[in-house]
Structure formats: C-alpha cells, structure tokens
N, C-alpha and C positions, 0 to 999 in steps of 0.2 A: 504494500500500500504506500501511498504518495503520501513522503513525512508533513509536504507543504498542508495538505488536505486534513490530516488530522492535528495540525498546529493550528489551522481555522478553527477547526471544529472546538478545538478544545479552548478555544478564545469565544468563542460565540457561547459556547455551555457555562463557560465562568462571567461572560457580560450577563448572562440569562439570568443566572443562581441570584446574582448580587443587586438585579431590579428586578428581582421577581414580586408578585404580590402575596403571596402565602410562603409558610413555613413549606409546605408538600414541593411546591415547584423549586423553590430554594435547594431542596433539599435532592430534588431530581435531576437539577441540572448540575449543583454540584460533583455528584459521584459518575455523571456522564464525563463532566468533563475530569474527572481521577481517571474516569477509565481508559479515556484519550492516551492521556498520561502516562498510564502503563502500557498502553500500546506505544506511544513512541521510547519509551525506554525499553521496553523488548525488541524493538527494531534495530535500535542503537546498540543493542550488545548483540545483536546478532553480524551485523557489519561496525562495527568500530569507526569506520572513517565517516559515516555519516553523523557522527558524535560532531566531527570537527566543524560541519557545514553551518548547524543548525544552531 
C-alpha cells in the first residue's frame, strides 16, 4: 500500500477525532487513525528505506 495514502488517511482520522461532536466519533476516528499508524510502521520495518523518505 501507498505510504502517501495512509499518511492522508491517518491525518484526516486525527482532524476527525479532534472536531468530532460526541465522545463515540472521537473515539472512532481516533483508533482508525492508530491503526493507520500501525500500518505505516509495519511497512517501514518491512523495507527500512522507506523509514528514511517519510
């Protein structure tokens, strides 16, 4: 997967969490965008050199 694509994603799910209007969405866009998160850190330890790009 394209690191650019889930560095979006994971920027739009932490703009989301932070104006959300309930605690539930808060709380649903926060761990999406964790999950982002861990997807781009298991990319980067799977290739090392795309550590250095991003």
């Amino acid at each position: 997967m394209d690191l650019n694509y889930l560095y979006e994603r994971q920027q739009v799910s932490l703009f989301r969490a932070e104006n959300a209007a309930c605690d539930h969405s808060r709380d649903t866009h926060a761990a999406l965008a964790a999950g982002y998160a861990a997807r781009i850190d298991e990319a980067k330890r799977r290739r090392p050199q795309l550590a250095l790009v991003a």
